[in-house]
C-alpha positions in Angstrom: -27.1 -1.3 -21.1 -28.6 -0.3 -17.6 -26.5 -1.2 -14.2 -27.4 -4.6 -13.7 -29.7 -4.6 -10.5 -27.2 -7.0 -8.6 -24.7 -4.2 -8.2 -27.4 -2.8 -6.3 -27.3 -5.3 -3.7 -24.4 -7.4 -2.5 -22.0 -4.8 -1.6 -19.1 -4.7 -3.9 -15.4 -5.9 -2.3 -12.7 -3.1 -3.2 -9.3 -5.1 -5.4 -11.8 -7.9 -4.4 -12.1 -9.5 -0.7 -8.4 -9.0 0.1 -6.5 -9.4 3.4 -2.7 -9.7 2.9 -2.2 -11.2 6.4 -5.0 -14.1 5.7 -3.3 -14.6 2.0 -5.4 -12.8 0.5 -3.7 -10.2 -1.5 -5.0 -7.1 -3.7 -6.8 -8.5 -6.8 -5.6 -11.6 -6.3 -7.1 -15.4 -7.2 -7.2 -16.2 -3.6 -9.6 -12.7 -2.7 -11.5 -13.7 -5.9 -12.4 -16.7 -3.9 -12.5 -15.2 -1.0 -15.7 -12.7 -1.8 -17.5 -15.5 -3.6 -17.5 -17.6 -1.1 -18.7 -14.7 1.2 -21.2 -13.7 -1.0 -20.0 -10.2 -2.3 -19.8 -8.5 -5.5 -16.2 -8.0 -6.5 -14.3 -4.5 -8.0 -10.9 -5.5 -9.7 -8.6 -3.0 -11.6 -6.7 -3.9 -15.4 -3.7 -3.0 -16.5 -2.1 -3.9 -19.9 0.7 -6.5 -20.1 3.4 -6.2 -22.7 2.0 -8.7 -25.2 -1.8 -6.6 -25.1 -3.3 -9.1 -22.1 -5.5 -7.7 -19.5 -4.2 -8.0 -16.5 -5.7 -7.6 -12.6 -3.6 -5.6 -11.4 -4.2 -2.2 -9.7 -0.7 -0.2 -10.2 1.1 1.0 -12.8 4.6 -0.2 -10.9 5.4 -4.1 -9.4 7.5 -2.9 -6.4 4.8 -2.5 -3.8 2.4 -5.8 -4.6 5.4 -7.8 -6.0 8.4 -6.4 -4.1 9.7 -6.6 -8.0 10.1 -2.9 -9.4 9.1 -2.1 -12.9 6.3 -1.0 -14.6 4.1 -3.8 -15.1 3.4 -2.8 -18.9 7.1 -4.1 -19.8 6.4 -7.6 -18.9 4.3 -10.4 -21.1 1.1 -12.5 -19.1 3.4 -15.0 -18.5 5.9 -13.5 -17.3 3.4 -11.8 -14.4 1.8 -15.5 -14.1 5.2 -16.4 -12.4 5.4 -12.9 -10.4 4.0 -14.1 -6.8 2.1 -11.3 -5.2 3.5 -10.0 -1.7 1.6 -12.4 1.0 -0.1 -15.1 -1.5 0.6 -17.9 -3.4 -0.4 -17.3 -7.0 1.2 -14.6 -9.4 -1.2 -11.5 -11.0 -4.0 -12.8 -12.9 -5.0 -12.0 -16.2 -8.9 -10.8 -16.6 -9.7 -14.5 -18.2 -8.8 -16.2 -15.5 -10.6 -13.9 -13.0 -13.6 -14.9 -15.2 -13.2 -18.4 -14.9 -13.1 -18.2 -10.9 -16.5 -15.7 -10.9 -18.0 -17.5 -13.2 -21.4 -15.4 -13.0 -21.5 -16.4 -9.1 -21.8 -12.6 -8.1 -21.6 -9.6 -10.1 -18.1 -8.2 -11.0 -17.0 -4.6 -11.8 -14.3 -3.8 -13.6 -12.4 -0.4 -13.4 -10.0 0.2 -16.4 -7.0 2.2 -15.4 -5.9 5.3 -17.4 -3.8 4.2 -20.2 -3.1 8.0 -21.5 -0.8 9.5 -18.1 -3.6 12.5 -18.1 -6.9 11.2 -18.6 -6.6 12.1 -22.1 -7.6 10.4 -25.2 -4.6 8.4 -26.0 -6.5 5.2 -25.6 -7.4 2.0 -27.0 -5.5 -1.4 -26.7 -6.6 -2.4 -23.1 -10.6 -1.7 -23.9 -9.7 -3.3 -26.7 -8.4 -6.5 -24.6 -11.0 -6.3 -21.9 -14.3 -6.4 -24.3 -12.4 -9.1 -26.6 -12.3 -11.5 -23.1 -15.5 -10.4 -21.9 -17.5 -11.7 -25.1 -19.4 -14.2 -24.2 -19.1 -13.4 -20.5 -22.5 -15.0 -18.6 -22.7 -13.0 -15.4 -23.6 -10.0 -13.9 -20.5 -7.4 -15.2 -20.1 -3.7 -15.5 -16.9 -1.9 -16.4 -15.5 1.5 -15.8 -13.1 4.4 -15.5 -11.5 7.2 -14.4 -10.9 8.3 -17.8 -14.2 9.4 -20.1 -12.5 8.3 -23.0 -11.9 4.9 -22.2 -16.0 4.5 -21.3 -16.9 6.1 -24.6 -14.4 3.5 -26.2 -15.2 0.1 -24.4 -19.1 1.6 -24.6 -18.3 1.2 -29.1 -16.8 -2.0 -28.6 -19.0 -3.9 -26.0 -22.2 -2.2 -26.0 -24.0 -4.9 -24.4 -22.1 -4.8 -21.0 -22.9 -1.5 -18.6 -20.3 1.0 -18.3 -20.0 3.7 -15.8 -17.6 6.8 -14.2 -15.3 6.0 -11.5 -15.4 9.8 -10.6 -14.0 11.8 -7.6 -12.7 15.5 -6.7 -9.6 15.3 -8.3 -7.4 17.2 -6.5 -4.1 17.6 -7.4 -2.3 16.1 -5.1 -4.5 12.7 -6.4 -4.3 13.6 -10.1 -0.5 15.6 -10.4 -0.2 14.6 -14.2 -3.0 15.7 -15.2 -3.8 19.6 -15.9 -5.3 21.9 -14.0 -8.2 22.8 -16.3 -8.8 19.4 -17.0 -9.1 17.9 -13.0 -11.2 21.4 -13.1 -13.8 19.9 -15.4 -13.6 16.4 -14.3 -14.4 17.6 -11.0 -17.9 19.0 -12.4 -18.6 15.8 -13.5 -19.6 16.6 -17.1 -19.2 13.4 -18.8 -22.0 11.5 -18.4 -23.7 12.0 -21.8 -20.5 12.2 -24.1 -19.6 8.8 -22.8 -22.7 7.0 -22.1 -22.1 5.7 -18.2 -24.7 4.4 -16.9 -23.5 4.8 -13.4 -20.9 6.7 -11.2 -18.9 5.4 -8.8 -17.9 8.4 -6.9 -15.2 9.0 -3.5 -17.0 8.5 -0.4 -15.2 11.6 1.0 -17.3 13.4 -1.7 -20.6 12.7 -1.8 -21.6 15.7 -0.5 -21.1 17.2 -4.5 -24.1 18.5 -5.7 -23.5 17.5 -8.8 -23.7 14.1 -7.4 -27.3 14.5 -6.2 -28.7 16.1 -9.4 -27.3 12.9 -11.1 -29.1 11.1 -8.1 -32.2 13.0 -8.4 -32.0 12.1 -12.3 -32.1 8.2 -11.0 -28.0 7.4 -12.1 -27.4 4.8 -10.2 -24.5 5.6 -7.6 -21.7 3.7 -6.0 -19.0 4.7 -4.0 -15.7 3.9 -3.0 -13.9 3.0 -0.4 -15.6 2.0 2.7 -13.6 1.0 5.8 -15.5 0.8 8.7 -19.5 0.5 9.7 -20.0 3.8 10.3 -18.7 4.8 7.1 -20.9 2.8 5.7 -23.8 4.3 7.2 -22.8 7.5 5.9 -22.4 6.6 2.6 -25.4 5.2 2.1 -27.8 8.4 2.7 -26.7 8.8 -0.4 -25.3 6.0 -2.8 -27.2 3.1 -3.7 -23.9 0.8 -3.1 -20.7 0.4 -1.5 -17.4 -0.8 -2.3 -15.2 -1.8 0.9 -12.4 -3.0 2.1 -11.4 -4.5 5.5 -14.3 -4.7 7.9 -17.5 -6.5 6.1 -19.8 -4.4 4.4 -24.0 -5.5 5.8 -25.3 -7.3 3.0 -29.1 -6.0 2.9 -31.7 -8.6 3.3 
């Protein structure tokens, strides 16, 4: 399925339209709110609870968004239901909810976090999760990954919602688990085909990769993350079609 042209609009608000001194935090209920009410697409982040829920949640560990350490796999959806989030009221949502609050009111993308440690293909139960929830989904929703393997693998079981690349340099100091040769090839972008994105949503630091404009010049749609100030912004757009931002407001086009 092609990029849904609403991603192309609306810019898209990074862990959704957070602001931990507003209560608002990371991929949180109240940020949910928060961007629909102002209008903007939403990005959120899973992670896999320890009963096989898909969580929003951008970490692998509680400690900084919780101020509970831990990684967040070892606890069940219930448990991280009554887990407050550092600077809000409610505790991490699972995807299903998150649904419930968009409900098809602006278009929502979804970036599944590497399962495997090394981008590898040792993958499987949160695609699993995340297509299972997303059946039936009315609304304008796109999922994807750092990981090629988990676009190939949500692409088999959800063919009917776009899927993309959440790509980037990958430098090493970014990507230490991961081997050399493989943040090598990732960095070339090779992917595309083998899983079947439909889009990229590259580093704004990188745009500048040609390998980004042939994909460009090929008419991939491109996004980029993460915009934090106007000027930025700008920037960005010379050459993606859409930006994902945090902090100051993004211009919604006209």
């Amino acid at each position: 399925m092609p990029l849904p042209a609403a991603f192309l609009r609306a810019p898209l608000a990074h862990r959704a339209y957070h602001d931990k001194g507003k209560g608002r935090p990371e991929n949180s209920i109240e940020a949910v709110r928060a961007a629909v009410r102002a209008g903007y697409g939403i990005e959120v982040d899973l992670q896999l609870s320890a009963d096989g829920q898909a969580m929003v949640f951008h970490d692998y560990d509680l400690a900084r968004l919780t101020g509970v350490g831990g990684p967040i796999q070892r606890r069940t959806a219930a448990e991280l239901a009554r887990l407050p989030l550092l600077g809000g009221e409610f505790g991490i949502p699972t995807l299903s909810e998150v649904l419930v609050e968009v409900a098809g009111q602006v278009p929502l993308l979804i970036e599944i976090k590497d399962q495997d440690g090394g981008l590898g293909a040792a993958v499987g139960r949160l695609e699993q999760a995340a297509a299972t929830v997303l059946k039936g989904y009315v609304g304008d929703v796109a999922v994807m990954s750092f990981n090629p393997n988990s676009v190939r693998v949500f692409g088999g079981l959800a063919p009917q919602i776009s899927r993309g690349l959440t790509t980037c340099a990958f430098e090493k100091a970014d990507w230490p688990l991961v081997p050399a040769a493989r943040r090598k090839r990732l960095r070339n972008l090779p992917d595309i085909p083998h899983s079947r994105a439909e889009f990229i949503s590259h580093d704004a630091r990188d745009l500048a990769n040609p390998r980004v404009a042939l994909l460009k010049a090929r008419r991939l749609p491109i996004l980029c993350w993460t915009i934090r100030s106007p000027e930025a912004e700008a920037e960005a757009r010379q050459v993606a079609d859409n930006v994902t931002f945090e902090g100051s407001p993004a211009a919604i086009p006209t």
